[in-house]
Backbone bond lengths (Angstrom), bond angles and torsions (degrees), N, CA, C in turn:
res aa  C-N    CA-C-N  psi(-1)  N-CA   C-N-CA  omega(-1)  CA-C   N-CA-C  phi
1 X - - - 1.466 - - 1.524 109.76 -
2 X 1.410 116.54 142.66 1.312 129.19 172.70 1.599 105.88 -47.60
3 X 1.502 128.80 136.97 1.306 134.27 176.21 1.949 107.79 -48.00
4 X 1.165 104.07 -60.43 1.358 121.04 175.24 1.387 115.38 -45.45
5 X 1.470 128.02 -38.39 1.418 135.89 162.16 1.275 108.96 -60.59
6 X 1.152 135.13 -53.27 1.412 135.09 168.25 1.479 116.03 -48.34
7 X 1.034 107.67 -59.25 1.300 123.15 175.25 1.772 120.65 -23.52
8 X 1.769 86.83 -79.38 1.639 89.97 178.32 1.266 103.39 -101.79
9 X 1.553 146.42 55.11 1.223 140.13 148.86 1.805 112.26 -91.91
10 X 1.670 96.77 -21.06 1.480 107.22 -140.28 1.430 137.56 32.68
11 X 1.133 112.69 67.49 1.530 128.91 165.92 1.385 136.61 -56.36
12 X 1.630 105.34 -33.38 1.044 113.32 177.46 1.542 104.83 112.96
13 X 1.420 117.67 -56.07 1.331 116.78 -163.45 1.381 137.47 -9.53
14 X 1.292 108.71 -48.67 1.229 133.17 154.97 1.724 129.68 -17.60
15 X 1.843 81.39 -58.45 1.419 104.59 -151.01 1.650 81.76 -94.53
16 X 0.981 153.27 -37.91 1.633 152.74 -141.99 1.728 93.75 -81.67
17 X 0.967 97.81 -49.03 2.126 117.88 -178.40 1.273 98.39 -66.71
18 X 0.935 128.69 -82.57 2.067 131.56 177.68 1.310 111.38 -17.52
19 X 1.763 115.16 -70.58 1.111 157.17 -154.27 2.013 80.07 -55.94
20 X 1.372 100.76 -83.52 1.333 118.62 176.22 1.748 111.40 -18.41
21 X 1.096 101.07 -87.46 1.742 119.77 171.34 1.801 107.72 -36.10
22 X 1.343 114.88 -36.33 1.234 118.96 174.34 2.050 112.05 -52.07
23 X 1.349 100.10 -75.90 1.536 126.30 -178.64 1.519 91.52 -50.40
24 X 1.757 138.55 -64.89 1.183 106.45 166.61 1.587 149.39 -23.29
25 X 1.631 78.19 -55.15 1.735 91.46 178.92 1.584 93.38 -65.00
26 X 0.952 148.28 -77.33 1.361 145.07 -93.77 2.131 88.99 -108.93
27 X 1.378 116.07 -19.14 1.337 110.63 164.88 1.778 121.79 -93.45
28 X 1.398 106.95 22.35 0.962 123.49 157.35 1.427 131.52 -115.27
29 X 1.169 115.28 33.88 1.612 129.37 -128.77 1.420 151.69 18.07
30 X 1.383 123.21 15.04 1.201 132.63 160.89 1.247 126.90 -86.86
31 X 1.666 104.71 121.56 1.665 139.17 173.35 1.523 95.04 -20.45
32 X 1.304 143.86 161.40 1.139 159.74 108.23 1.383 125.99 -135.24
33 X 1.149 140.11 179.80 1.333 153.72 -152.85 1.570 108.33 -179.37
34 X 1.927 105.84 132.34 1.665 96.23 158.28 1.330 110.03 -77.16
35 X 1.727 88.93 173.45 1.850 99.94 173.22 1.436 90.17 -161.29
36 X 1.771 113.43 125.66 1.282 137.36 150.65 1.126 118.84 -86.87
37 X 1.685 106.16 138.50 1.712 97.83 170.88 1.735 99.91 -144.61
38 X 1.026 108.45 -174.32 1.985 137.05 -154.97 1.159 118.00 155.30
39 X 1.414 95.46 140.05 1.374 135.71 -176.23 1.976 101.22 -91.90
40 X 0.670 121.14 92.97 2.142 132.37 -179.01 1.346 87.52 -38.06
41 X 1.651 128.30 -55.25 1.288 118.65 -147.93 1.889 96.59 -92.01
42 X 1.274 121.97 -24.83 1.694 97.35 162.44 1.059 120.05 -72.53
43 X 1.594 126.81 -1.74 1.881 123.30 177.84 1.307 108.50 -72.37
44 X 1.683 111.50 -23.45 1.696 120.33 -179.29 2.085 110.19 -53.53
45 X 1.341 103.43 -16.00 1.295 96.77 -149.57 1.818 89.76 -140.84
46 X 1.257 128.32 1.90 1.502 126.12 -144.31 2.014 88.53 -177.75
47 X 1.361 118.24 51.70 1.450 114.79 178.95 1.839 111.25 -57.23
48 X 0.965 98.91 98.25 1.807 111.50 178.30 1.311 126.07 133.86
49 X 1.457 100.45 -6.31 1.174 94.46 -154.80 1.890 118.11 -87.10
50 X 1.329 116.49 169.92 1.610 110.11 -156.49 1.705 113.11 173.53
51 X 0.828 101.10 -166.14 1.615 86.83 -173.22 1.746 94.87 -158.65
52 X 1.384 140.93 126.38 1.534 134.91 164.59 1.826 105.97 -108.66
53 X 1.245 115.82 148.55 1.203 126.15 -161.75 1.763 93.78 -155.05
54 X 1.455 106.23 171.01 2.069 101.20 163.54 1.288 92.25 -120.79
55 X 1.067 115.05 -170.25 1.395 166.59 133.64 1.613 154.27 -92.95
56 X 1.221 94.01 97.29 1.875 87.46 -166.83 1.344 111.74 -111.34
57 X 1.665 112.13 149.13 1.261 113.32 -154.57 1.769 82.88 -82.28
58 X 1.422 126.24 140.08 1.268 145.35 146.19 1.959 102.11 -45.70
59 X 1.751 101.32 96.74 1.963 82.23 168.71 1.775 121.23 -86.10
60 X 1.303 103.25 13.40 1.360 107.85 143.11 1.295 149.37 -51.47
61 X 1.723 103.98 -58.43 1.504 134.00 179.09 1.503 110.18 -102.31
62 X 1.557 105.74 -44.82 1.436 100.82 -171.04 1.714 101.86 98.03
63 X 1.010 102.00 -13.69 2.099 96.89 -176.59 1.652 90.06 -91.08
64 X 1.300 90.85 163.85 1.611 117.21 -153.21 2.181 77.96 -100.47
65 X 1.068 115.10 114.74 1.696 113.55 162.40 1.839 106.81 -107.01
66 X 1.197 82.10 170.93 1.902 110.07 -171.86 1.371 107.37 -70.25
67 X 1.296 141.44 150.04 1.429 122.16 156.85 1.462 104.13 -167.02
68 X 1.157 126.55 118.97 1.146 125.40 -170.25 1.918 112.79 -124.98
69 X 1.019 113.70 102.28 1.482 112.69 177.28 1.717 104.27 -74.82
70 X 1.082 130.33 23.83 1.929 125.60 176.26 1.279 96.69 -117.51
71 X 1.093 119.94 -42.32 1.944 116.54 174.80 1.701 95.52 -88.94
72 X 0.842 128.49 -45.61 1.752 131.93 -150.24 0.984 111.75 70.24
73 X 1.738 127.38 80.66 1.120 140.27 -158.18 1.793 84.71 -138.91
74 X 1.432 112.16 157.71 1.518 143.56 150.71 1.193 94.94 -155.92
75 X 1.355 105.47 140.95 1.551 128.51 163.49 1.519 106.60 -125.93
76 X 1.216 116.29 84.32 1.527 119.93 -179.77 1.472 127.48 -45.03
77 X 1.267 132.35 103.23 1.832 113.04 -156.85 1.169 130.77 124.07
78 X 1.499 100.95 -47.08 1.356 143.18 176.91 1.376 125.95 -70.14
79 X 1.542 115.31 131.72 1.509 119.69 179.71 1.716 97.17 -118.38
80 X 1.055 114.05 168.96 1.494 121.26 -174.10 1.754 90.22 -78.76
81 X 1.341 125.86 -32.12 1.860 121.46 166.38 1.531 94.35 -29.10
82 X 1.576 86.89 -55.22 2.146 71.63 -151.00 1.276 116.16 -80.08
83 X 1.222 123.98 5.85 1.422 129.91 179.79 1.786 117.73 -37.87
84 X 1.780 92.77 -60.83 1.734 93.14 178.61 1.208 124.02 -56.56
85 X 1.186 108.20 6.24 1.843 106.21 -172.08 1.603 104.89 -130.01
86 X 1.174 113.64 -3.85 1.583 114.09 -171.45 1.350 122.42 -93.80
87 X 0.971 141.70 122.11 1.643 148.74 -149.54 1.416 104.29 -90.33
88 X 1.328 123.05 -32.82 1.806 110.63 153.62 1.266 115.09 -66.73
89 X 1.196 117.72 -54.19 1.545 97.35 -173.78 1.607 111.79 -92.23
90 X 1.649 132.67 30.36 1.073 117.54 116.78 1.355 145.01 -100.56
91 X 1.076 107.93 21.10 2.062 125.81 151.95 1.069 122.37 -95.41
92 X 2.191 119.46 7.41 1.267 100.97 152.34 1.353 105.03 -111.58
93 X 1.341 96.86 135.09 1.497 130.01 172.39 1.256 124.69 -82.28
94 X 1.606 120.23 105.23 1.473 116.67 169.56 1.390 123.27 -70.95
95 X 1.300 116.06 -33.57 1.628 126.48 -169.76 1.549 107.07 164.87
96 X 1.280 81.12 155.32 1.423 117.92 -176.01 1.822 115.39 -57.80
97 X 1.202 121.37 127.89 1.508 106.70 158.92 1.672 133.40 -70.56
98 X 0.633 134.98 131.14 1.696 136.00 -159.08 1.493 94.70 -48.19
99 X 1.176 124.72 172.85 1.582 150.52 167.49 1.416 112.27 -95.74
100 X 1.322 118.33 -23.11 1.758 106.04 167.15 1.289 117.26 -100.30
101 X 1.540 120.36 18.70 1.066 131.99 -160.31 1.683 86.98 -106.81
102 X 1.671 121.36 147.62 1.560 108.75 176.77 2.141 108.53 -90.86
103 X 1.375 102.22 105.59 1.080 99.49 -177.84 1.416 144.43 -58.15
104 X 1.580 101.71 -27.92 1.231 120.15 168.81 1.827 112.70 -48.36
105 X 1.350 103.16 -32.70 2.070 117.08 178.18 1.511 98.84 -78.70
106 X 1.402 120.13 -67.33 1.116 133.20 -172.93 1.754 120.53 -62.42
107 X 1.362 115.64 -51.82 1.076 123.45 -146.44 1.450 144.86 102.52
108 X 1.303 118.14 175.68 1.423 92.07 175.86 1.732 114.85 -113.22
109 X 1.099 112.38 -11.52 1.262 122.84 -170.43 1.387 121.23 -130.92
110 X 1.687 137.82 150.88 1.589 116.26 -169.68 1.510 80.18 -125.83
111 X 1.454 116.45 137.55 1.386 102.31 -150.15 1.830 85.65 -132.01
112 X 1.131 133.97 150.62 2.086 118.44 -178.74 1.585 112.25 -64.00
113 X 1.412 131.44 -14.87 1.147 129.95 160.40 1.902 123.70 -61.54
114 X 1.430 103.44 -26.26 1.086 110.85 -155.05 1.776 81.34 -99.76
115 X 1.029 138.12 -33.79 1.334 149.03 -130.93 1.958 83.17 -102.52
116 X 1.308 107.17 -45.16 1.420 90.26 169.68 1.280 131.65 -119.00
117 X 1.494 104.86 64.50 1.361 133.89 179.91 1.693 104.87 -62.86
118 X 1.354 124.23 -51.30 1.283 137.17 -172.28 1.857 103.87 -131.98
119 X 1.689 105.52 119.92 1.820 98.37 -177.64 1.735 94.42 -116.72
120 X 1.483 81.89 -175.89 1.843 113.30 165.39 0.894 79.42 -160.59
121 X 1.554 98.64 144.27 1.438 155.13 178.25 1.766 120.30 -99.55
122 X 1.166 141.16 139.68 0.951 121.54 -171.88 1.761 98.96 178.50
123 X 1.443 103.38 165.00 1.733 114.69 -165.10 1.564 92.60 -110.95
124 X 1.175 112.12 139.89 1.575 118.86 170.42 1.067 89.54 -93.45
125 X 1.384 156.59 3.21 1.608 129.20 146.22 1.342 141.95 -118.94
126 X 2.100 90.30 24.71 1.575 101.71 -177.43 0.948 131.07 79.68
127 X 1.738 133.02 -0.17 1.169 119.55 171.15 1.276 123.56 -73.10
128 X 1.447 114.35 19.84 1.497 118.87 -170.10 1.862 116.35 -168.34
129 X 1.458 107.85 116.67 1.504 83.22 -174.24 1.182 121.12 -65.82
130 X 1.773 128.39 176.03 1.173 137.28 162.43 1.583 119.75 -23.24
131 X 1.240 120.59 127.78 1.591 91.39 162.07 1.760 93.55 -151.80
132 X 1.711 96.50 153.61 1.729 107.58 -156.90 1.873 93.27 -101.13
133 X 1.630 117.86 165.60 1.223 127.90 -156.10 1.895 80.20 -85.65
134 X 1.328 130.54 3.38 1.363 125.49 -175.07 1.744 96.81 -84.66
135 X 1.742 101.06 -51.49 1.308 102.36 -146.69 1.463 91.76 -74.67
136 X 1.852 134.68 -44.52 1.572 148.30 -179.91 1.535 90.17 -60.58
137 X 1.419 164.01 8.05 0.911 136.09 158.81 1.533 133.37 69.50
138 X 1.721 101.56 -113.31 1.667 126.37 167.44 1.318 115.21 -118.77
139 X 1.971 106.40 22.30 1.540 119.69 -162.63 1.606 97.45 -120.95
140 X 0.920 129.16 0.54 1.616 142.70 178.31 1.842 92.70 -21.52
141 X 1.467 86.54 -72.78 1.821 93.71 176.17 1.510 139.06 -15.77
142 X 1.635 91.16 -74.48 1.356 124.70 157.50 1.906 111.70 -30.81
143 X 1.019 130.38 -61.38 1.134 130.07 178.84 1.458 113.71 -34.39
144 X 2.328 113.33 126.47 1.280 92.72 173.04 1.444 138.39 80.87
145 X 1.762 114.73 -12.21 1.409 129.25 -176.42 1.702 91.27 -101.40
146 X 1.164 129.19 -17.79 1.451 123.57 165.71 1.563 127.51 -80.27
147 X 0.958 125.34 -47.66 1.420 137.11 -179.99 1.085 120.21 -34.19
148 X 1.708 132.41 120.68 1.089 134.63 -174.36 2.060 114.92 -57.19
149 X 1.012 120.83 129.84 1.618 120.87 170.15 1.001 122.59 -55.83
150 X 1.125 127.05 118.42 2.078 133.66 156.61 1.685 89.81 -59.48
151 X 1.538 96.39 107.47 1.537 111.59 156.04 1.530 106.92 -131.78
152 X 1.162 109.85 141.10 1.628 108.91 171.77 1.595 97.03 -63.84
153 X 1.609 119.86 169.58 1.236 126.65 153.22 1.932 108.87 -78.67
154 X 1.466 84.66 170.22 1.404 82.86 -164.22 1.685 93.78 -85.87
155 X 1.359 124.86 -15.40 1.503 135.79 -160.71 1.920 96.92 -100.42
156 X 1.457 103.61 -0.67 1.912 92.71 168.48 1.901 91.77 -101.20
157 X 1.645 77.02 145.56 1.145 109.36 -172.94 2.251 111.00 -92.47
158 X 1.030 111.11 95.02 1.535 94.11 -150.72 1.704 94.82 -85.36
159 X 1.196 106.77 -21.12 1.116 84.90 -151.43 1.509 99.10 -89.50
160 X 1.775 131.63 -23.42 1.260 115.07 176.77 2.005 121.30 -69.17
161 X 1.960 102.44 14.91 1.320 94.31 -171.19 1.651 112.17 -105.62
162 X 1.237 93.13 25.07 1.613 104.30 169.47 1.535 102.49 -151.73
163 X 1.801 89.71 162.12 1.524 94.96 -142.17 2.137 88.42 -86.57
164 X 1.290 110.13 -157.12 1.802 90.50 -170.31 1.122 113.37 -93.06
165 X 1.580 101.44 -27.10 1.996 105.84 171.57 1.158 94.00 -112.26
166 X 1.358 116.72 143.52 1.704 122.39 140.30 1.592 122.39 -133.38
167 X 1.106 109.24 152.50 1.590 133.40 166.54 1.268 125.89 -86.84
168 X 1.808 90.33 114.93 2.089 68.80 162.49 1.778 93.80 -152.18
169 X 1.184 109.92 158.80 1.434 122.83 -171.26 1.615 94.39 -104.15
170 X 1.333 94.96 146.67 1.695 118.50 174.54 1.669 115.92 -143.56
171 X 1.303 110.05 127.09 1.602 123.00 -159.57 1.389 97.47 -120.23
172 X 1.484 137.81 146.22 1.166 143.39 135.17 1.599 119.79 -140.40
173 X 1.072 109.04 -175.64 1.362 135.09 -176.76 1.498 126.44 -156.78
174 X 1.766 110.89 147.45 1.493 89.57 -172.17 1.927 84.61 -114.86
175 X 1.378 97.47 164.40 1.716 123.45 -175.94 1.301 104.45 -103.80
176 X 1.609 129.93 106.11 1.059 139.95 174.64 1.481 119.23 -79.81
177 X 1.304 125.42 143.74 1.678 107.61 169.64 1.431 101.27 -173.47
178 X 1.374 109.77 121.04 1.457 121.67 155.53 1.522 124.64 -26.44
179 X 0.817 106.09 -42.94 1.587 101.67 156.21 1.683 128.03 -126.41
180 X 1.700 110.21 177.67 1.620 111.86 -154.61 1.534 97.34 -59.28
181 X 1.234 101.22 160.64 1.843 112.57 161.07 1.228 107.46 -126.16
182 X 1.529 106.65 163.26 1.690 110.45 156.75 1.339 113.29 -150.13
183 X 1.330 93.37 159.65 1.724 110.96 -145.12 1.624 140.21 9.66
184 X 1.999 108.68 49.61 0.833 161.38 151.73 1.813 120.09 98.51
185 X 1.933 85.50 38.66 1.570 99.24 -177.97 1.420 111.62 -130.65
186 X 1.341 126.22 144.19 1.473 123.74 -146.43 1.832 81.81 -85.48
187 X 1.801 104.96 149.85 1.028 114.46 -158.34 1.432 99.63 -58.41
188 X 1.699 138.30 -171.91 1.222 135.21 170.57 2.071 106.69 -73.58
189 X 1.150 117.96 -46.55 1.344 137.37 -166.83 1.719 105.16 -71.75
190 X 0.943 106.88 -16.09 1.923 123.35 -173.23 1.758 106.67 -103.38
191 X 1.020 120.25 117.86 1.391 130.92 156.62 1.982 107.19 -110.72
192 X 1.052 112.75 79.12 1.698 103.81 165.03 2.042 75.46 -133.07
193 X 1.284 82.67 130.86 1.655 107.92 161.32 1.267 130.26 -56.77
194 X 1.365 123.87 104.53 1.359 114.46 -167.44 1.737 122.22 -89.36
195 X 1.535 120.75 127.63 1.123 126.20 -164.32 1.619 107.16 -78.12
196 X 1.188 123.39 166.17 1.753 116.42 -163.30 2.132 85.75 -146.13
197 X 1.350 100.44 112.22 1.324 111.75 162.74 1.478 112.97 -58.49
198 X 1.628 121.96 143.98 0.963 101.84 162.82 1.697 124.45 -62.06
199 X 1.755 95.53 177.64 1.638 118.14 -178.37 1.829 100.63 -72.25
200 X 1.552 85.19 113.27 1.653 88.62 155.67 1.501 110.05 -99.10
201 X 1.406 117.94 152.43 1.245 134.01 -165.05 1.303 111.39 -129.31
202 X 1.619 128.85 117.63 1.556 116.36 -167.71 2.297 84.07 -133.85
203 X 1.284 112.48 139.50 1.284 124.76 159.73 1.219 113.84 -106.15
204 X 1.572 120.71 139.54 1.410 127.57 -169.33 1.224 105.01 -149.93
205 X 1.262 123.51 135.36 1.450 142.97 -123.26 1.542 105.83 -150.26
206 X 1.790 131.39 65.32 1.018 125.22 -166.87 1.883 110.91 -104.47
207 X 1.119 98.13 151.77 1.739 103.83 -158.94 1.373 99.46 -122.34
208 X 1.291 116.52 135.26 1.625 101.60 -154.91 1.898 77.92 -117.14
């Protein structure tokens, strides 16, 4: 799918891949944290739209850096804070702003600096609720540096707890619609009917 389709449908896509790469890292012992971000004034034109990425603490430095496996982004140094101000990550470009859209308001481009103009913060495993760069303040940091680690023990045995091959089937579909969605429900203010591709079906067969 086009970046921009993702974008303002809110699908998630983004966030399912990050999310993923997160729980890797973090059962190997490295810190991470999610982080959502949006721009208020592309929701005017793009209702949902946003971008999720993590954050892992550097056990070098101890600073929380950028890392995104959906763009293939690292910003070494870097926290998604400094995004709006950072000159690499505003020369990467997710997509384009539409042409019937008035650009001069909008702009012309939605660029990952701009995308995390305003975040929330949040645990992909709940040990902590949501919390927005309004409510953390000058505590952005703070977020997430407490939370106990998902580490296996060193005495589980992982690998005799699955069998040597397994199967598993995975189905999707994408949700079409004349107009924007968010987080894969047609906005409240929008009635255009959304069309549903059929189910693709993929089996995958991993052998440990």
């Amino acid at each position: 799918r086009p970046p921009l389709d993702v974008l303002r449908a809110g699908m998630g896509g983004c966030g399912h891949i990050n999310l993923l790469m997160g729980l890797l890292l973090e059962l190997n012992g490295i810190r991470c944290r999610g982080v959502a971000g949006f721009d208020p004034l592309l929701r005017e034109i793009y209702p949902g739209a946003g971008h999720t990425a993590i954050e892992y603490e550097n056990p070098q430095t101890g600073r929380w850096e950028y890392l995104d496996a959906y763009l293939d982004v690292h910003l070494r140094g870097r926290s998604a804070r400094d995004l709006p101000n950072d000159a690499e990550a505003c020369s990467i470009r997710i997509a384009e702003v539409g042409k019937e859209f008035d650009r001069n308001r909008y702009g012309l481009m939605i660029d990952l600096g701009r995308i995390f103009r305003y975040r929330i913060y949040f645990d992909f495993a709940e040990r902590l609720p949501k919390a927005s760069m309004m409510q953390l303040a000058d505590r952005e940091d703070e977020f997430g540096r407490g939370w106990r680690l998902i580490c296996p023990r060193k005495s589980e045995k992982l690998a005799s707890a699955f069998a040597p091959a397994r199967t598993i089937y995975v189905r999707s579909r994408y949700i079409v619609a004349e107009k924007g969605m968010s987080n894969g429900y047609i906005h409240p203010i929008l009635t255009a009917a959304p069309v549903a591709s059929p189910w693709a079906v993929e089996k995958l067969t991993f052998v440990g």
